[in-house]
C-alpha positions in Angstrom: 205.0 266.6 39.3 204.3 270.1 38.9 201.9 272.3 36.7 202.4 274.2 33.8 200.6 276.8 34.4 202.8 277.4 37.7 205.8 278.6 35.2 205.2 282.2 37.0 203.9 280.7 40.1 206.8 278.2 41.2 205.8 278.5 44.8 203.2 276.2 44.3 205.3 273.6 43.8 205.2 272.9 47.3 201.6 272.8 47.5 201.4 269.9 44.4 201.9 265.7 45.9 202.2 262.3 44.0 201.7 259.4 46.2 205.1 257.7 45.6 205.8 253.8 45.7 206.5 253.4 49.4 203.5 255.5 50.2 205.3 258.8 50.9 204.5 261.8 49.3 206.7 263.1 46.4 206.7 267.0 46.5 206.3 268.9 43.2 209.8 270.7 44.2 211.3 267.5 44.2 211.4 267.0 47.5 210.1 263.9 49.7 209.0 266.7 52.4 205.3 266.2 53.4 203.0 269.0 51.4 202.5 272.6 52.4 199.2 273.4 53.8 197.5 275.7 55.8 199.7 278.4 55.3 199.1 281.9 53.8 198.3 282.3 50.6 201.0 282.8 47.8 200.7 286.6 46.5 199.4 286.1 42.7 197.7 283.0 43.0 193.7 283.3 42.6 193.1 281.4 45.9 189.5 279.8 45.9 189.9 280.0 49.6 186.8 281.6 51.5 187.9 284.0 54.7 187.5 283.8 58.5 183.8 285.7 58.4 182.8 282.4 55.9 184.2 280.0 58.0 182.4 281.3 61.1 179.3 282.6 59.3 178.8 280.2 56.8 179.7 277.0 58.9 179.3 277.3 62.1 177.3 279.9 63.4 174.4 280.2 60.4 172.5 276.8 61.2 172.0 277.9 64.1 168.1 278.1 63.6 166.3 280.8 65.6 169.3 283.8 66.4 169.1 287.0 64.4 172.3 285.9 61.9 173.7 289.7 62.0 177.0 290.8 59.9 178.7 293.9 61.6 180.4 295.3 57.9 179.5 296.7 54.8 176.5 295.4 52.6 179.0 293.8 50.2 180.3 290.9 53.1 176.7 290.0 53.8 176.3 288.9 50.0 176.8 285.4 50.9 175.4 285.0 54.3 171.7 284.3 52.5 170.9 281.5 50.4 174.3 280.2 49.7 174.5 277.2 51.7 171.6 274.7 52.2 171.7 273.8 55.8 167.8 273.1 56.3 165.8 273.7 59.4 162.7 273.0 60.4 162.2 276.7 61.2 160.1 279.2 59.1 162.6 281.8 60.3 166.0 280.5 59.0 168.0 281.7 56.0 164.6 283.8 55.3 166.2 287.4 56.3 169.6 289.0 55.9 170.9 291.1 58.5 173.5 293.9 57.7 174.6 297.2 59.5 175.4 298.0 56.4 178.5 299.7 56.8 179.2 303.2 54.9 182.0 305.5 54.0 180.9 307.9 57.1 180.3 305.1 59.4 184.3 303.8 58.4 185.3 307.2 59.4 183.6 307.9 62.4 183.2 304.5 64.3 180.1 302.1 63.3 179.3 301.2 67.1 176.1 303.3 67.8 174.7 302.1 64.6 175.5 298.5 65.4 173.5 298.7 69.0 170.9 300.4 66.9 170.8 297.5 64.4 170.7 294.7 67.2 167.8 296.6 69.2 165.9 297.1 65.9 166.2 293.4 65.0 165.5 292.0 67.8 161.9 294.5 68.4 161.4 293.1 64.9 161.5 289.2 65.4 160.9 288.9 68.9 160.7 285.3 68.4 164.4 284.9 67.9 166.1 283.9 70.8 169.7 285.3 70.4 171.5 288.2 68.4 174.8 286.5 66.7 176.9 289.4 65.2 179.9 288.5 63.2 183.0 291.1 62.7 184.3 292.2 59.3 187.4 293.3 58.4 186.6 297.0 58.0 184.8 297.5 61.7 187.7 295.6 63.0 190.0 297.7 60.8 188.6 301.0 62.6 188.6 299.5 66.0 184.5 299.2 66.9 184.2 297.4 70.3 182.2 294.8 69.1 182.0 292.9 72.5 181.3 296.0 74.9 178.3 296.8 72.3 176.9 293.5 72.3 176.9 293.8 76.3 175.0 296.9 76.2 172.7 295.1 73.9 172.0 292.4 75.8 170.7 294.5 79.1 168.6 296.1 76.6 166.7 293.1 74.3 167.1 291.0 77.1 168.4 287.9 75.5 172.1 286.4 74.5 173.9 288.7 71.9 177.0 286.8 71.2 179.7 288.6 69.2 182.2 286.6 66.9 185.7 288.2 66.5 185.6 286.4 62.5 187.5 289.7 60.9 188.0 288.0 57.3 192.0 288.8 57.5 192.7 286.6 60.4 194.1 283.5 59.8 195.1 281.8 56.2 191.3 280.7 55.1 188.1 279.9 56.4 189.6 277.5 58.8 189.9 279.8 61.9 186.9 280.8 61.2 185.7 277.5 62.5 187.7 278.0 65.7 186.4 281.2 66.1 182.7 280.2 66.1 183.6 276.9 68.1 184.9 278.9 70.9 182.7 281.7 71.1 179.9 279.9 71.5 181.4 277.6 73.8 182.2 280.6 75.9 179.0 282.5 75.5 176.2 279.6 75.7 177.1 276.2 76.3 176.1 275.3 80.2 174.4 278.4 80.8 171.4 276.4 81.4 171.2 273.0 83.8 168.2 271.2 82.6 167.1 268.3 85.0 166.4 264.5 83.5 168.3 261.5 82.7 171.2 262.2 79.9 172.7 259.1 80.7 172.1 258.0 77.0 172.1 261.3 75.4 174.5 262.2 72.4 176.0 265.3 70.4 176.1 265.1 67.0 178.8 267.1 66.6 180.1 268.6 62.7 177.2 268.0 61.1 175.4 270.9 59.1 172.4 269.3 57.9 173.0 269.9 54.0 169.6 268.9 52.5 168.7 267.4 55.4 171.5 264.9 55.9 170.0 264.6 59.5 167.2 262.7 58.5 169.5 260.1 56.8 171.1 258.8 60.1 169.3 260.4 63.2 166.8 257.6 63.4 169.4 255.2 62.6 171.6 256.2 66.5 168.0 256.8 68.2 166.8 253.0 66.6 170.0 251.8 68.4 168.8 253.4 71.6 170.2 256.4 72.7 168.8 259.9 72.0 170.3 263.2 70.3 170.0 265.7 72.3 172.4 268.8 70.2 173.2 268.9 67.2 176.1 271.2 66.2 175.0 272.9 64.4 172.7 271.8 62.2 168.9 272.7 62.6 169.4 273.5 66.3 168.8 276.2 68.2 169.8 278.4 70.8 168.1 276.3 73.8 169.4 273.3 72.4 173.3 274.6 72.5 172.8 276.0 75.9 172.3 272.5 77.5 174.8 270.4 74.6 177.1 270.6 78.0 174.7 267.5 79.4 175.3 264.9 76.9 177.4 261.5 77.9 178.9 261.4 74.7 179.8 263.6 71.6 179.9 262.1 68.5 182.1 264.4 65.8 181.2 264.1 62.2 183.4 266.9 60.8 187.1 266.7 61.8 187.9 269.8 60.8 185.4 272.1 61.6 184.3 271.0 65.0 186.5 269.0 67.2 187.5 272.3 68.7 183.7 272.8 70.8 184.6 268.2 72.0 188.0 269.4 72.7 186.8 272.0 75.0 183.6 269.9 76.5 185.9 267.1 77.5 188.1 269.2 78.8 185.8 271.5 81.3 182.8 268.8 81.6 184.9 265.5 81.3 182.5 264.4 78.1 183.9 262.3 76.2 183.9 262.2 72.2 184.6 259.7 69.2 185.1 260.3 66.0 183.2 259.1 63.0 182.2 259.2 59.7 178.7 259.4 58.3 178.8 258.8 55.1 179.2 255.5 53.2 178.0 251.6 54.0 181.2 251.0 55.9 181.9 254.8 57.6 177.6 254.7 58.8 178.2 251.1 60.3 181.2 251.8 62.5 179.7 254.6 63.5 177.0 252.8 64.8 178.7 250.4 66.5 181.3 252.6 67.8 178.7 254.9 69.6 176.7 251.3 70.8 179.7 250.2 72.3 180.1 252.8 74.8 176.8 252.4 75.7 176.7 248.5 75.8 174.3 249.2 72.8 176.0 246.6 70.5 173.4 244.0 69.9 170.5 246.8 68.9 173.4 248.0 66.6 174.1 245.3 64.5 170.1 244.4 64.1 170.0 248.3 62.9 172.6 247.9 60.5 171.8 244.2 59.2 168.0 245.6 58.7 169.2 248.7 56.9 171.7 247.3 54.2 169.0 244.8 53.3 166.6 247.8 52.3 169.5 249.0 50.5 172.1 246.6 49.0 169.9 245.9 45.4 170.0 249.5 44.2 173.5 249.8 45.6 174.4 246.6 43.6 172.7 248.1 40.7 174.9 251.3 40.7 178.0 249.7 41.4 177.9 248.1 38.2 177.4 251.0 36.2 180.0 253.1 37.9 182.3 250.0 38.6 186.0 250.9 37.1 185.3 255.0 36.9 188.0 257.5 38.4 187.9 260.3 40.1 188.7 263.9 41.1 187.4 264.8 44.1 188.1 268.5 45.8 186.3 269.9 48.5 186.9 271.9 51.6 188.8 269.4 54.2 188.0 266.3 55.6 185.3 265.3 53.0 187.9 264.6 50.8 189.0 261.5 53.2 185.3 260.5 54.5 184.6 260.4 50.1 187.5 258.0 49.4 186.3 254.8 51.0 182.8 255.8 49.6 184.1 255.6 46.2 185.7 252.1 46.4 182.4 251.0 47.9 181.2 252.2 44.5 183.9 250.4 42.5 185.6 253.8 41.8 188.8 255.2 42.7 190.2 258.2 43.5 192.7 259.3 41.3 193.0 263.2 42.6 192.4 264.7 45.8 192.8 268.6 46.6 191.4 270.3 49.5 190.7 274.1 50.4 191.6 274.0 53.9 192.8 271.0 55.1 195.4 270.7 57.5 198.4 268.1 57.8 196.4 265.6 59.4 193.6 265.5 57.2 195.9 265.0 53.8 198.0 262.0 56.0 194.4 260.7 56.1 194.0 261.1 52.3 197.6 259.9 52.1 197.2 256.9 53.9 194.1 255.8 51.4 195.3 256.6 48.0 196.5 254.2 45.6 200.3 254.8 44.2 200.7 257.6 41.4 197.6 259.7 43.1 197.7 263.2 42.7 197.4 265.5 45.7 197.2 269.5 45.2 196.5 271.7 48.0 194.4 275.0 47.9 194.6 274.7 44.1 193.4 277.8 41.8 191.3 277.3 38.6 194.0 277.0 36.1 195.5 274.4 37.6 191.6 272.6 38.2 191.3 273.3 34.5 194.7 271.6 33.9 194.4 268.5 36.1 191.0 268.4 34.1 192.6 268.5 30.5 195.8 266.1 31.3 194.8 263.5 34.2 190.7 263.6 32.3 189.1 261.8 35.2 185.5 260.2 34.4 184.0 262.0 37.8 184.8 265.8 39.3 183.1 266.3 42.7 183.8 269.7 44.1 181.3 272.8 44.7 179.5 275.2 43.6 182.6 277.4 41.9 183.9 274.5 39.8 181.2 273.0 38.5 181.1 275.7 35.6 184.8 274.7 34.8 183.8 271.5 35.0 180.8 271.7 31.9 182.6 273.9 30.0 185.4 271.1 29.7 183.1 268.4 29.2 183.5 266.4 32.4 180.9 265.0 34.4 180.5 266.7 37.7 178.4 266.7 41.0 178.1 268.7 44.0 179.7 267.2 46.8 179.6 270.9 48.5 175.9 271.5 49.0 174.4 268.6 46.5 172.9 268.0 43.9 169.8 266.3 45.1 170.8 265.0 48.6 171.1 264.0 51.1 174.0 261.9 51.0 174.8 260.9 54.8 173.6 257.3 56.1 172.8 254.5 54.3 169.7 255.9 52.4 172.2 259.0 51.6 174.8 256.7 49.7 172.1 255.4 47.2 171.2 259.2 46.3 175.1 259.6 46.2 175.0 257.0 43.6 172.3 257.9 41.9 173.4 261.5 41.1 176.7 259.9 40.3 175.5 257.3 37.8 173.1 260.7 36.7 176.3 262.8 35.9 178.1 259.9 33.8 175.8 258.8 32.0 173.5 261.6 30.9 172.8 261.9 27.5 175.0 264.9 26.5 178.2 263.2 26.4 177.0 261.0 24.1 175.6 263.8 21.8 179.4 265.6 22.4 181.1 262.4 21.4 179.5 262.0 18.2 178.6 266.0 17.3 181.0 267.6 18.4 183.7 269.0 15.6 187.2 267.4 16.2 189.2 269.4 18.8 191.3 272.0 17.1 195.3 271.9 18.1 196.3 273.5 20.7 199.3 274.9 22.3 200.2 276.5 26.1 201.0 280.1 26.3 203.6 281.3 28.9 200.9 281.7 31.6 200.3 278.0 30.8 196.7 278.9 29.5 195.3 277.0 26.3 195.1 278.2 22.9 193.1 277.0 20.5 194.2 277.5 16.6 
């Protein structure tokens, strides 16, 4: 299997899976070697990959709900630090103001450190309500060498409150990935058990990898607390600073995202001795083990199953009611990591099947995960580019895309039903109440009257042929 737009491009060959019929994976350069992933980026291909700053900024670090979000760089990095991402908080403060040193041609040239201390103090006289100072490195002030840490030191004898610098240059690493790391360990390092509250955490959890797109807290945090034990951090999704300094006293972290977040339980079991399980919070069958996994090592299992036994019978007629509609309908799903594998198990709860899987970032053992629950003849494509979305599109036509915010465009334009599995459509889509809105924007995007309209208005399609870049023509 291999593209034909990747005529020029034949390194992505590596990068492009079938699911063969012993389950292995069939590489697109013929070989039976597992798929490439998480490696630079080929030179020439139009990577939709985001950088280290996005990773750390955009994931990790930005939900954090009441620290002074600051980007050490020039205006231009901060352009999707605001607004881009819905990770809601009950905070008047959050996602309301950008901070930028703003970064200019003198400041490149003669060191951008005075003006950074002057940005934090100004900042932080401005909003003295914040409770922290999170600065985030760019490529250019890490190009010129600005001491980001010493400053933020300085800073903090002078404001008085945590400054915590992120080392998130966008050039490290091979995508936003590190970037996840980078934020994971910093604030590990900088905040976590710098506070030792007193009281009874004998039945407190983490919620670990969960960023609270369009509120997907609400969806499942009364669910565990129902069950009987009590949240005490979540990471990081409307939290804030006081919350992460005490995360440390949990008996149990419970770690939603894989891929973004196991780093900070990695770390917590290892210097604390916490514990952590992993889970998945969306779908019927993902929410219930969740449930119970977390109930069982607390001896919570009875409360658990009268949770999730009340809970599906709120639920199950308007499930039952979308499954029949979307029953039989395939799909293309491509997000950033692990999503893809929460998603495919979802799907089949739906009666649809996942006929194409790609992911942005994901690492080997998030595809042996998608692997291990596609059917035979899947496709798997790592880190594609657009022309080869736009092929997969035209040739494999499945019923359903689900990707973000930079395909959905692609996906119109072609005439195939799509929703925003990145930030949402509508939302939220975690917990039991989140797969009926899943559904429902699902059942939205296939059958909305416009492809009905298309299918009987539309002129025929004119013929076609592929250039030598593999791009369509029409005649």
């Amino acid at each position: 299997m291999n593209f034909k737009c990747n005529q020029t491009l034949p390194e992505r060959a590596i990068h492009i899976a079938l699911k063969g019929p012993d389950g292995g994976c069939q590489r697109g350069d013929g070989s039976s070697c597992f798929i490439a992933n998480n490696v630079a980026t080929t030179p020439g291909d139009m990577t939709e990959r985001g950088c280290t700053y996005a990773g750390c900024r955009g994931v990790v670090g930005g939900p954090v709900k009441d620290a002074i979000q600051l980007t050490h760089g020039p205006i231009g990095c901060a352009f999707f630090s605001w607004g881009y991402r819905p990770h809601l908080a009950d905070s008047d403060f959050h996602i309301k103001y950008t901070f930028v040193s703003d970064m200019n041609e003198t400041n490149i040239v003669f060191g951008g450190e005075k003006k950074l201390l002057q940005c934090i103090i100004e900042a932080s006289r401005e909003f003295p309500d914040a409770k922290a100072v999170f600065v985030y490195n760019t490529c250019s002030t890490a190009l010129i060498g600005d001491d980001g840490r010493d400053v933020a030191k300085q800073a903090e004898e002078i404001i008085g409150k945590p400054v915590v610098f992120f080392e998130c240059e966008g050039f490290r690493g091979v995508s936003q990935s590190l970037g996840h790391h980078v934020g994971n360990e910093t604030i590990f390092r900088q905040l976590v058990g710098s506070v030792e509250p007193e009281g009874d955490f004998s039945r407190a959890i983490n919620i670990i990898g969960d960023y609270n797109i369009k509120n997907d807290l609400r969806t499942f945090e009364y669910l565990f607390e129902a069950i009987g034990v009590r949240i005490l951090t979540r990471f990081t999704g409307n939290v804030s600073v006081d919350d992460l300094k005490i995360m440390h006293k949990a008996a149990l972290n419970v770690v939603h995202c894989q891929r973004s977040a196991t780093y900070i339980a990695e770390m917590m079991r290892d210097k604390y001795g916490t514990p952590y399980i992993d889970v998945t919070l969306w779908g019927i069958k993902n929410m219930s083990q969740a449930l119970r996994d977390t109930a069982a090592f607390f001896g919570l299992e009875a409360q658990a199953e009268e949770v999730i036994e009340r809970e599906l019978a709120r639920i199950q007629p308007k499930l039952d009611y979308y499954r029949q509609r979307l029953q039989g309908k395939t799909v293309f799903i491509y997000q950033g990591g692990p999503r893809v594998w929460h998603w495919i198990e979802l799907l089949r709860e739906l009666g649809m099947e996942t006929m194409t899987a790609a992911t942005t970032f994901g690492h080997d053992d998030d595809y042996h995960k998608i692997f291990r629950q596609l059917k035979e003849g899947a496709l798997v494509v790592d880190n594609p580019n657009v022309p080869e979305i736009e092929e997969i599109l035209r040739d494999r036509r499945p019923d359903l895309f689900i990707s973000g915010n930079k395909e959905k465009y692609v996906a119109y334009k072609m005439g195939v039903p799509f929703v925003n599995g990145h930030t949402y459509d509508t939302g939220p889509y975690a917990g039991f109440v989140g797969m009926v809105n899943f559904a429902r924007d699902i059942d939205k995007a296939l059958h909305a009257p416009i492809w009905k309209t298309l299918r009987s208005r539309a002129r025929p399609a004119p013929a076609a042929h592929h250039t030598s870049h593999g791009f369509e023509e029409v005649e």
